[in-house]
Backbone as CSV, one residue per row, in Angstrom:
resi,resn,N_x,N_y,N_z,CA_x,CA_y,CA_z,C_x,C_y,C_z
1,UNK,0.849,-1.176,0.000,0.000,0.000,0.000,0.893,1.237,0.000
2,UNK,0.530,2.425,-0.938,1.083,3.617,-0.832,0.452,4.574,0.162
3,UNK,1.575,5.136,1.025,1.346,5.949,2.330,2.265,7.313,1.812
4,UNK,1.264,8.230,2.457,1.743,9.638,2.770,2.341,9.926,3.952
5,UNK,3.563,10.087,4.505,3.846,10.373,5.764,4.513,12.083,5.625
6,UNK,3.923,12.768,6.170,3.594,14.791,6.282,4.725,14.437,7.170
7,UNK,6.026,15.326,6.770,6.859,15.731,7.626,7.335,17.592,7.500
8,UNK,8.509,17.896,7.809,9.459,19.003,7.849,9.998,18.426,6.795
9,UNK,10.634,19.339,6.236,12.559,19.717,6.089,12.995,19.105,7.223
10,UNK,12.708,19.536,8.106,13.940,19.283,9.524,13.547,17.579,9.628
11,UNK,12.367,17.252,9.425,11.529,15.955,9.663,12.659,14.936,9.019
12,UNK,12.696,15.635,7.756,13.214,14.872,6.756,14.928,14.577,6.731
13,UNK,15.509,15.846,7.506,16.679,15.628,7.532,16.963,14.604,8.472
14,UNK,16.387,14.679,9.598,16.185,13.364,10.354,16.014,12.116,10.006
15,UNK,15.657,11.991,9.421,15.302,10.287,8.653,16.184,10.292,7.807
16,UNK,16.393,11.190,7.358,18.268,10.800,6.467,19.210,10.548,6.709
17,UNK,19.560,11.028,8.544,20.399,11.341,9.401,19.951,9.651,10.173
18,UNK,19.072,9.131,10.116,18.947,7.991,11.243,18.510,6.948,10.439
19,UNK,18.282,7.090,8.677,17.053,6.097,8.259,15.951,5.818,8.063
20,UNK,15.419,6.472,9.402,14.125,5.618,9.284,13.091,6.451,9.221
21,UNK,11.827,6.944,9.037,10.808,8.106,9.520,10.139,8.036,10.595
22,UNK,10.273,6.506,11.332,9.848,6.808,12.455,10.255,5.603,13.307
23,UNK,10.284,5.747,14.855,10.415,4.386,15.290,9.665,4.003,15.944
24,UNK,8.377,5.143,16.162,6.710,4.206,16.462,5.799,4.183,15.581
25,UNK,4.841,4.089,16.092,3.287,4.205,15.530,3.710,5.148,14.936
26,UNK,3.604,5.135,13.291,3.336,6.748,12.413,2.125,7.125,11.509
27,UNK,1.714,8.278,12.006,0.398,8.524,11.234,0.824,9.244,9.565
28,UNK,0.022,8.495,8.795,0.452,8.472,7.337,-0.929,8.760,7.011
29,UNK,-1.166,9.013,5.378,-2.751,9.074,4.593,-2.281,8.197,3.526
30,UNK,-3.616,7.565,3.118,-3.803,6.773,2.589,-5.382,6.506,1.486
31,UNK,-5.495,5.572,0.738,-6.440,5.395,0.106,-7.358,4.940,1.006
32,UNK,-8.364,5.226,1.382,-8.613,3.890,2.788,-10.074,4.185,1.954
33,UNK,-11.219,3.416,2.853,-11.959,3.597,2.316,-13.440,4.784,2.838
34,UNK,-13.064,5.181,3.646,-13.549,6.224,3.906,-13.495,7.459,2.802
35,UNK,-12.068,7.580,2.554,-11.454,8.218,1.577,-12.199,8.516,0.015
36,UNK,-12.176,7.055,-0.167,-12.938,7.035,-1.387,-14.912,7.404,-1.370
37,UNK,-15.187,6.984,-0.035,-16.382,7.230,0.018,-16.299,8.958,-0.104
38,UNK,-15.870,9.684,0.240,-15.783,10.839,0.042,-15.129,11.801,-0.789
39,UNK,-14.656,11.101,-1.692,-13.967,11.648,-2.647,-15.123,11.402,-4.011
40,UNK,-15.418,10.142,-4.076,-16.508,9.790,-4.717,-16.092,9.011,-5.883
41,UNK,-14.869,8.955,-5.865,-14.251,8.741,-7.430,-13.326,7.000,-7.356
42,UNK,-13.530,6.533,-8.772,-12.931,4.926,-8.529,-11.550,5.161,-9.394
43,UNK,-11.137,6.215,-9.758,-9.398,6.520,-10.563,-8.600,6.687,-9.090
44,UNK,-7.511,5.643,-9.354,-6.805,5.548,-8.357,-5.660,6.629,-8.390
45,UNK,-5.274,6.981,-9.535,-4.447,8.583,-9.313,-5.026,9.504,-8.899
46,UNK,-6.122,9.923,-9.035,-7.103,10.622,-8.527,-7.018,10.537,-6.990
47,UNK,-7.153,9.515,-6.710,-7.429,8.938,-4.956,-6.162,9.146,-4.392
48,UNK,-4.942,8.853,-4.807,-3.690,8.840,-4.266,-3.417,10.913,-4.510
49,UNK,-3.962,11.202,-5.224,-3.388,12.702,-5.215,-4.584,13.187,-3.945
50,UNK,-5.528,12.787,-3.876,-6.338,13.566,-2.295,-5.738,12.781,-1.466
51,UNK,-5.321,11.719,-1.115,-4.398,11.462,0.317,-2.924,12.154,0.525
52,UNK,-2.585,12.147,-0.512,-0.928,13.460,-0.998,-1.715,14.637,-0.290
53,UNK,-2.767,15.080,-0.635,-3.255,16.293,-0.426,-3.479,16.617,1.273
54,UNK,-3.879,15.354,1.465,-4.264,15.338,3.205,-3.262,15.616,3.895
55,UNK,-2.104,14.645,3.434,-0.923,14.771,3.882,0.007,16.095,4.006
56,UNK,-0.530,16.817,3.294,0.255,18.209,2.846,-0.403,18.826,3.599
57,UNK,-2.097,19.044,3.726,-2.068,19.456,5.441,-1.682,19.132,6.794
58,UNK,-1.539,17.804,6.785,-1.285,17.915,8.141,0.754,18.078,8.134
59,UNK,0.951,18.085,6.450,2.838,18.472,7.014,2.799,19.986,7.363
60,UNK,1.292,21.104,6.971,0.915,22.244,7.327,0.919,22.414,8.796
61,UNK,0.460,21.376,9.101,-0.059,21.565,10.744,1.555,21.107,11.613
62,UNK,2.439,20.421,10.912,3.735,20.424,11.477,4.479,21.683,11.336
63,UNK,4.288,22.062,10.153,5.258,23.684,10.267,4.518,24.687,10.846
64,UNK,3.686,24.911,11.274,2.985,25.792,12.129,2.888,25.225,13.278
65,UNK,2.839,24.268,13.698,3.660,23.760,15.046,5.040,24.221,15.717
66,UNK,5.783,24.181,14.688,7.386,24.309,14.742,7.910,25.402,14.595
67,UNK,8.000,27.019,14.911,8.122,28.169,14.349,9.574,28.153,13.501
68,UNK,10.713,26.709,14.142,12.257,26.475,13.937,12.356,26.055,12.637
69,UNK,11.167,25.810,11.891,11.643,24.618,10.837,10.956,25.597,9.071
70,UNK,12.186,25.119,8.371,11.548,25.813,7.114,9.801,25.839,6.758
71,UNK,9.523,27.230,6.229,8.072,27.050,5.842,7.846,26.320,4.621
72,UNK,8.294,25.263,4.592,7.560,24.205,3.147,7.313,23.313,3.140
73,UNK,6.231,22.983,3.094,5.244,21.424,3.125,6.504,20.178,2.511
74,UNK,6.184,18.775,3.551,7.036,17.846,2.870,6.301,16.512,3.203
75,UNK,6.009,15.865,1.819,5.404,14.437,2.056,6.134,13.663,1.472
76,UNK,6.472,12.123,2.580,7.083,11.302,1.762,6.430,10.371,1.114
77,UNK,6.544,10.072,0.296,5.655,8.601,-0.606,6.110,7.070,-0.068
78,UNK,5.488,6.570,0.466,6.239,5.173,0.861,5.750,3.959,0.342
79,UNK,5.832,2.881,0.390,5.049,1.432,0.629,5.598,0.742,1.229
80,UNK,4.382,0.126,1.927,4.445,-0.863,2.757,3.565,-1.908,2.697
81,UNK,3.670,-3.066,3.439,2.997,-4.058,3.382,1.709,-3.822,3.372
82,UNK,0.818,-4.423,3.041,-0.905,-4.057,3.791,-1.008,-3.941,4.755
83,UNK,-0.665,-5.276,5.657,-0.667,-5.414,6.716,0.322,-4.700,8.224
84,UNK,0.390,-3.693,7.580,1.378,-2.867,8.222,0.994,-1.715,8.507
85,UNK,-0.302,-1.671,8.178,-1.362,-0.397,7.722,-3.066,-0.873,8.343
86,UNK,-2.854,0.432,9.427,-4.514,0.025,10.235,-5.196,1.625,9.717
87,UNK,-6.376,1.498,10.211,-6.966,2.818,10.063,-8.246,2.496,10.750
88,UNK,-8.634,3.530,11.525,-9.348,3.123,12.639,-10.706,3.295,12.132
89,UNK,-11.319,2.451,11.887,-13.044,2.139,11.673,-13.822,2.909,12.630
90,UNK,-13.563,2.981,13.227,-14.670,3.723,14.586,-14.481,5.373,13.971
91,UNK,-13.442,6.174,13.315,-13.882,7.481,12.729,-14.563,7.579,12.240
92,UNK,-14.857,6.795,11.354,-16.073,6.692,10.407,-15.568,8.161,9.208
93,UNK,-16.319,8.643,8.675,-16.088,9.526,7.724,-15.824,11.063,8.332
94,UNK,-15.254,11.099,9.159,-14.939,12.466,9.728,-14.053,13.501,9.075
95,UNK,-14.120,14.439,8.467,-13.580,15.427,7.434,-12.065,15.459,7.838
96,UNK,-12.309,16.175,9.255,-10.148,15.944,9.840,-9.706,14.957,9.137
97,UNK,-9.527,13.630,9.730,-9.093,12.209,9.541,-9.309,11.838,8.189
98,UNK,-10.079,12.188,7.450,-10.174,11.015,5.730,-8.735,10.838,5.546
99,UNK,-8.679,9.828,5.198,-7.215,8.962,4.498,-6.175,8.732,5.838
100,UNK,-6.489,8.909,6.755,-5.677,8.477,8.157,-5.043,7.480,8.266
101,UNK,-4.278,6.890,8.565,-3.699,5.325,8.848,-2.553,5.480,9.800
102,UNK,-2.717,4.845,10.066,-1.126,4.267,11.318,-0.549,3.496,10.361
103,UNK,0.868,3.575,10.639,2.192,2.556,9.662,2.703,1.944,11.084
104,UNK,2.464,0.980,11.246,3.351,0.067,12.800,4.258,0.206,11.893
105,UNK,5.502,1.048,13.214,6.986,1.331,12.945,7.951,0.227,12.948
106,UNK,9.122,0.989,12.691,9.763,1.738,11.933,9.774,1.787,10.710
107,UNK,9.515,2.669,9.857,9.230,2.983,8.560,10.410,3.122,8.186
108,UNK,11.712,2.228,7.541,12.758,2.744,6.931,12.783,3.842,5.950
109,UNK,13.655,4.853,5.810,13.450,5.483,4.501,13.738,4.791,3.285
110,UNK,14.556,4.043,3.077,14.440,2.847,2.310,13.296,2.757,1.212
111,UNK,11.974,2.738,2.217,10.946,2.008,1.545,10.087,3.541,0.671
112,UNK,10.710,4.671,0.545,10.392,5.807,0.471,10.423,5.323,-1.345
113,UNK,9.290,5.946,-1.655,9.084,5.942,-3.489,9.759,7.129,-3.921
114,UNK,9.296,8.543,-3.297,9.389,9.638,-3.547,9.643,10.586,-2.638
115,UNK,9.641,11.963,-2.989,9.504,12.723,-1.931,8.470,14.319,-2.659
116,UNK,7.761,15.056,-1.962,6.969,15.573,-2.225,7.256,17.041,-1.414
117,UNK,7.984,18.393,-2.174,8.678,19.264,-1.179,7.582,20.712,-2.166
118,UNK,7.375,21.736,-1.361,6.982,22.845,-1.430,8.358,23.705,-2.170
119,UNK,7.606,24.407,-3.081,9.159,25.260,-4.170,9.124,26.267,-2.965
120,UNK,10.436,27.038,-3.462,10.995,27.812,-1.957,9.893,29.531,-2.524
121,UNK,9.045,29.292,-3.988,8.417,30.393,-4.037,7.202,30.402,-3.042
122,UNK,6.631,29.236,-2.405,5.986,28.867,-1.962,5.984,29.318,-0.058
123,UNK,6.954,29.536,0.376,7.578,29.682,1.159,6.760,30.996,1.975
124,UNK,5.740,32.084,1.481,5.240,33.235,2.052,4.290,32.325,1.867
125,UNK,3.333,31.883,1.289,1.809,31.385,1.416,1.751,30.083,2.794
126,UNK,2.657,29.727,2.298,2.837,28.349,3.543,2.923,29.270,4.566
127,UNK,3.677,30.332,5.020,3.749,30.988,6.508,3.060,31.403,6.765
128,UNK,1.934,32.132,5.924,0.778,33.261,5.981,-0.677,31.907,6.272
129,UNK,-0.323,30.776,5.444,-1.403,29.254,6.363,-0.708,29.148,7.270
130,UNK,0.489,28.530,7.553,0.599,28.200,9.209,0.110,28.884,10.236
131,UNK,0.391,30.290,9.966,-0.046,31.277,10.638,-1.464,31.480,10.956
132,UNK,-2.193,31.268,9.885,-3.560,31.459,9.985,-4.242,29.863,10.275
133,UNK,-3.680,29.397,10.561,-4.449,27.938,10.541,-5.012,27.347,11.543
134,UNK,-4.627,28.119,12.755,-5.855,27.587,13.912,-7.045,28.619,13.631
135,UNK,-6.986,29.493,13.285,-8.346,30.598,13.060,-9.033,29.744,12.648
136,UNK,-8.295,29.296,11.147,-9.069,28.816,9.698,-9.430,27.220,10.547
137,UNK,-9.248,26.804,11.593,-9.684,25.552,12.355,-10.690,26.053,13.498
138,UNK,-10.997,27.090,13.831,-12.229,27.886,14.256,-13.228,28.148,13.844
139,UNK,-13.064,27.908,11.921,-14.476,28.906,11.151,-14.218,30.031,10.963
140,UNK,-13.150,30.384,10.656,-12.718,31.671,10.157,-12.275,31.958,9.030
141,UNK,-13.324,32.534,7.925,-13.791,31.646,6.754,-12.124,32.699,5.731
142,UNK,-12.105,33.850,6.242,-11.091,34.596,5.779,-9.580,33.797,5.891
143,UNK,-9.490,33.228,7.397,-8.491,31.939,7.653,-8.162,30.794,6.516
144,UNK,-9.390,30.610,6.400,-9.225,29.335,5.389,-8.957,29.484,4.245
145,UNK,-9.463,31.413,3.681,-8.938,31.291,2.397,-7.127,31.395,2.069
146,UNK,-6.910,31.895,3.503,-5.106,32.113,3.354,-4.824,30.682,3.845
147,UNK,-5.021,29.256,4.041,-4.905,28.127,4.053,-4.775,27.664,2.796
148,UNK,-5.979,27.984,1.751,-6.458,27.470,0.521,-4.877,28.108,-0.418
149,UNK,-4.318,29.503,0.264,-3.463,29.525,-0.792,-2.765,28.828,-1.069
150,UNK,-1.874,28.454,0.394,-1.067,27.339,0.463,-1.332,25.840,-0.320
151,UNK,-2.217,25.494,-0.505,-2.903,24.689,-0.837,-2.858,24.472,-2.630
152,UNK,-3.101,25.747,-3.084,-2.527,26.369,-4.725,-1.149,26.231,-5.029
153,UNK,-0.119,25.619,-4.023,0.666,25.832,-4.835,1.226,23.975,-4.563
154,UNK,1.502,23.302,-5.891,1.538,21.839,-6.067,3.191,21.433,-5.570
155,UNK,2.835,20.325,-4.980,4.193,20.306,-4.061,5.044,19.512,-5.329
156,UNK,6.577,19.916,-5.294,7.256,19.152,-6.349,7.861,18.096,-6.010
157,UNK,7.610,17.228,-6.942,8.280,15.339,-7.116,9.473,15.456,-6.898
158,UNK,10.228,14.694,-6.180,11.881,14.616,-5.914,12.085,13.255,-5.595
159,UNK,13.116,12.192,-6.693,13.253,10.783,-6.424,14.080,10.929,-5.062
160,UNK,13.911,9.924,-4.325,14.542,9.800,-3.476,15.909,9.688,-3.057
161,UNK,16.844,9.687,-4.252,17.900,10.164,-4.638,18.782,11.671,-4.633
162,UNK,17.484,12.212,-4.402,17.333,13.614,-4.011,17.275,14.250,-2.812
163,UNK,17.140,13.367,-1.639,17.132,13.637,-0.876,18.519,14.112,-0.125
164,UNK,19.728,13.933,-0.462,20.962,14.608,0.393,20.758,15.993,0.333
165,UNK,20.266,16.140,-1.389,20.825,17.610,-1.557,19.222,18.426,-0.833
166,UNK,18.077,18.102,-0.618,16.686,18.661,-0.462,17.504,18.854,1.460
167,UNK,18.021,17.999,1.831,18.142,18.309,3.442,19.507,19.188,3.439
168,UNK,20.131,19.414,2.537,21.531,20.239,2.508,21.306,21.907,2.326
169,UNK,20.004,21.992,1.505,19.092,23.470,0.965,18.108,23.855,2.100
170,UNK,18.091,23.036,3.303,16.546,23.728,4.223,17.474,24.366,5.400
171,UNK,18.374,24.575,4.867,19.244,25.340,5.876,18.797,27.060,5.393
């Protein structure tokens, strides 16, 4: 199964620096089927670009967590076994959570397909959402549209080969 795991720059330099992305329970997005019930759609590129998408918020909700860490969204692409991959039935279709999953750790980077990084033009809209993003998690409909910008701008593909030089630039 292909997993989204939302990190940093800094996230990321870490798992380059140790391997792995995580060494517990890691919350990733996924195709699940909640997902699809709400997406509505049976094209599986389709489905895998709204769990990318989920993921890119909540790597939102890590850099606005972190005031230390570059402002640019970062998702890694992984696979893993099926069975390596839960997602909790009892949410049921809850808007937060669609495409949610736990990855029982450690997630080598290894198993990384891709990597998914915000261009550094991107870099004022991402700060101006982090910034605004507990409002825009209040109903603060002006909030959400400076969320949505962030959101406009498409995170770029980087093989995983790419990764020395992507953690050598978030300096």
């Amino acid at each position: 199964m292909r997993v989204y795991v939302p990190l940093t720059l800094s996230g990321l330099a870490e798992a380059h620096r140790t391997g792995q992305l995580e060494t517990g329970q890691l919350v990733a997005y996924a195709v699940t089927p909640a997902l699809r019930e709400w997406y509505l759609s049976d094209d599986v590129e389709e489905l895998e670009y709204a769990a990318l998408n989920r993921a890119a918020l909540a790597s939102l909700r890590l850099v606005a967590a972190d005031a230390g860490v570059p402002r640019r969204r970062v998702v890694v692409a992984a696979d893993v076994p099926d069975g390596g991959v839960s997602a909790d039935p009892g949410r049921g279709p809850d808007p937060a959570t669609l495409g949610e999953v736990r990855v029982a750790g450690p997630l080598p980077l290894a198993k990384a397909a891709s990597v998914h990084v915000d261009s550094a033009d991107a870099e004022a809209d991402v700060t101006a959402a982090a910034d605004a993003l507990a409002a825009a998690d209040g109903g603060d409909d002006d909030a959400r549209f400076v969320v949505d910008g962030a959101e406009d701008h498409e995170l770029l593909w980087y093989a995983t080969q790419e990764i020395p030089a992507l953690v050598e630039e978030r300096g």
